[in-house]
N, C-alpha and C positions, 0 to 999 in steps of 0.2 A: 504494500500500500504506500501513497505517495504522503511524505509530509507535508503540511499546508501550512503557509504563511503566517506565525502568528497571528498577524493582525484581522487576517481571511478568519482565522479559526476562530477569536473572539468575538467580531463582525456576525459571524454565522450564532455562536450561542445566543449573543444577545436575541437575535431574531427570531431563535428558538420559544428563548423566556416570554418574550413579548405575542407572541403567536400561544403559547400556552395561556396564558391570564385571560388575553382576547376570547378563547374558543374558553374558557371555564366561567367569565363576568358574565357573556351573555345568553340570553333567555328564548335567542332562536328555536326551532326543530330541530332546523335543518342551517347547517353552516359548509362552506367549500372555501378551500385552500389553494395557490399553488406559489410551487416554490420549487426554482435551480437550485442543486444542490451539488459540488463539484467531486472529485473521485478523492476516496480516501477520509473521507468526513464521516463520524459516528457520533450521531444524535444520541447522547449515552441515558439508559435506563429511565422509565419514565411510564406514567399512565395517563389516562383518561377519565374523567365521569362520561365522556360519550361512548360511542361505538365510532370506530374509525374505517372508513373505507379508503385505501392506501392507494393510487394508482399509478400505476407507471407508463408516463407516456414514451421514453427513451431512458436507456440505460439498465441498468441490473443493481434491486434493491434488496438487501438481504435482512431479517427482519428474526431477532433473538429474543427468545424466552428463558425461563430456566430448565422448559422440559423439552424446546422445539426451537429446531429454524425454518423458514419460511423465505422462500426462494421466488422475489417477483419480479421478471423478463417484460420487458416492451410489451404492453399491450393487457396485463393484467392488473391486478388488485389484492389485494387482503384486507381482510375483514378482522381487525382488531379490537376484541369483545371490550366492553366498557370494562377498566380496573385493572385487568393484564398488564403486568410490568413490562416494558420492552426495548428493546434497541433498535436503532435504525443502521444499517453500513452500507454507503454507499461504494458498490464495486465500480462503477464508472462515474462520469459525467453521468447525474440522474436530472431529468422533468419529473414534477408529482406532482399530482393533484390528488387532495385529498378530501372526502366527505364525511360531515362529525353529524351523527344520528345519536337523538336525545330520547327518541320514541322507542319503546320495546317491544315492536312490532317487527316480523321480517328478517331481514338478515340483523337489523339492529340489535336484537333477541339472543344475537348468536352468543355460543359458552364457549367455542375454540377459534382457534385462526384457522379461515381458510379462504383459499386460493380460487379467484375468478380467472374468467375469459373478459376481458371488456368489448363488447358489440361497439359499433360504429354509432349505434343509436345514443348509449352511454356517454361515449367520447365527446359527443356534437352537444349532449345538454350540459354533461359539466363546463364543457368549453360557456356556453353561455350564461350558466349558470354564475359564473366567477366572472364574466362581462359584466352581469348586471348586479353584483353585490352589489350592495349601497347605493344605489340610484334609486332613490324616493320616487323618481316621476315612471319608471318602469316597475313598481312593487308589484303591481297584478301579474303583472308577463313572467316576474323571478317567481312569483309563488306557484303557476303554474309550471315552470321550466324545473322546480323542485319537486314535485310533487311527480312528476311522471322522470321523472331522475331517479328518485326513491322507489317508485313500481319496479324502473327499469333493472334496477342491481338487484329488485329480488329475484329476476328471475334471470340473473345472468348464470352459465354453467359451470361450476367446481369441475378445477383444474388437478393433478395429483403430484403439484411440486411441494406439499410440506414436506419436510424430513424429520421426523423424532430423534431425537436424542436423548442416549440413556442417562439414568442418575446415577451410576455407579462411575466411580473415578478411571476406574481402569480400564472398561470396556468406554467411555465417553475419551480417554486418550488414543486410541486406536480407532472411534471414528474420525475425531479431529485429522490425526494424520493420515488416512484416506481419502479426507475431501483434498487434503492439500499436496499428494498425490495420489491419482485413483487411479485404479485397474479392474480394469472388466472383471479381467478374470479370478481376481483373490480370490481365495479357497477358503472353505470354511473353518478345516483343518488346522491352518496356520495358525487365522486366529485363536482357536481352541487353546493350542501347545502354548500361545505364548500367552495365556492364562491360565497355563497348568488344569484345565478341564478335558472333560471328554468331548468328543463329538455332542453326544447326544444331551450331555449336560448343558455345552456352550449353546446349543440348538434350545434349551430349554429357558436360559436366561437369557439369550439375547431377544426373545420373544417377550419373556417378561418386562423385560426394561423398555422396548421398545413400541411393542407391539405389535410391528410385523416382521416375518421370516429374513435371517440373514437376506436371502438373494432377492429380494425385494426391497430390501432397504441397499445392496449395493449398488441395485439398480438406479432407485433414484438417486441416491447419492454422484455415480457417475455423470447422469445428467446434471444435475445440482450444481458440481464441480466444471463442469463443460460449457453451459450458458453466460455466465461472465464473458470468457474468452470468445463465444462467439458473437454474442451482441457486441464485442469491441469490433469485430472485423476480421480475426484468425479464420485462417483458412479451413475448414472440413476436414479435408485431410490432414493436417497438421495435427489438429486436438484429439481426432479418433484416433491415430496411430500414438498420442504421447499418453493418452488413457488408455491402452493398451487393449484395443480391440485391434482386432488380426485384419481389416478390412475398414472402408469408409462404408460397403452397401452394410456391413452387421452395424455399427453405429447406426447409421442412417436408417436401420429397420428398428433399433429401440427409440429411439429419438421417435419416429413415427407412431410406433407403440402407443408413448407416452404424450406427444402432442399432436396427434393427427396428421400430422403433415412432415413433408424433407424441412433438415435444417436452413435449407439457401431458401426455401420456397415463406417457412415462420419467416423468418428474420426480413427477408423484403417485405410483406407485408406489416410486419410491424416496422419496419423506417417507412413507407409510405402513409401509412397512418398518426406520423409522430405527428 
């Protein structure tokens, strides 16, 4: 990560503090945010009395709890239950916009973080939505451009970039150094021996701590670890062969798996829609 300018870095808290007081004094619904925020900046620890809808219009925002990360690419969102502690880290030059829900209705309602698709419909109202904050003489037009803004993200579709992370110290340091270098192919084995368990024991806690299956979670982890790098512009082949898939078409067949679509084919569509 890149160090930032003291003066950038204090510039940015302050805007932090003052954006928090903002979204807590008043007595909206419905409130929208947006804010550049440059690569290597961590909005450290921190909650809400709203419900946060997080979005990313460019760049790659990685989003910490104590028992979860949360991984949001170009073009989605996360849903940050009102009270959850959390971090923000910017992996690149991030755009966000975000929507603070007061109501406990809908996704507002929500008890975990999860992960959207953001529709083209979403994108166009928050855009306006954040045009027409504060403008007395357009309040009719903002309450409805809120209002079908809030329909809209409840019925936008859960994506399956969270990643779990366990509580246990030892197994949470062995995922840590996976994401920061992954392989397709880790064996379950390995990591077994080097907790001194068995296969079938490591298979049985690493479900408990996490709650899904070793090779489900290295799955997403893989991608998890790969999105940074492609949203910056690395080449396909370059990140499949350095995460150590044997091929670009096997990458390219989980990748699709998991986001419906080729990595070149996501990633223009989400710069076309920044």
């Amino acid at each position: 990560m890149p160090s930032l300018n003291p003066s950038l870095l204090a510039s940015l808290r302050k805007e932090h503090i003052r954006n928090l007081a903002w979204m807590e004094q008043s007595n909206e619904d419905v409130l929208v945010h947006s804010n550049d925020v440059p690569h290597g900046y961590v909005v450290p620890p921190h909650h809400h009395r709203r419900t946060q809808v997080l979005c990313v219009s460019s760049g790659v925002v990685l989003v910490a709890t104590a028992r979860g990360r949360w991984l949001i690419p170009p073009g989605h969102a996360l849903v940050i239950p009102r009270g959850l502690e959390h971090s923000v880290e910017m992996y690149s030059d991030v755009s966000m916009r975000s929507i603070y829900l007061a109501s406990q209705a809908g996704r507002a309602a929500a008890e975990a973080p999860v992960v959207l698709e953001v529709t083209e419909l979403a994108r166009q109202l928050l855009a306006e939505a954040i045009r027409l904050q504060g403008l007395d003489e357009d309040r009719h037009r903002a309450e409805l451009v809120l209002a079908l803004l809030v329909d809209e993200i409840d019925r936008l579709a859960e994506q399956p970039l969270g990643l779990p992370f366990p509580a246990s110290d030892r197994l949470s340091t062995l995922c840590r150094r996976f994401l920061e270098q992954p392989v397709s192919g880790a064996r379950i084995d390995e990591w077994a021996n080097s907790l001194n368990m068995s296969r079938r024991s490591f298979t049985r806690f690493f479900r408990e701590e996490t709650g899904v299956s070793f090779a489900t979670w290295r799955q997403q982890a893989c991608l998890f670890a790969c999105l940074p790098r492609l949203a910056n512009g690395e080449a396909v082949t370059t990140v499949a062969l350095e995460a150590g898939y044997e091929s670009v078409p096997a990458f390219t067949t989980m990748f699709r798996r998991m986001l419906g679509t080729s990595p070149r084919l996501y990633f223009k569509a989400r710069r076309a829609a920044a």
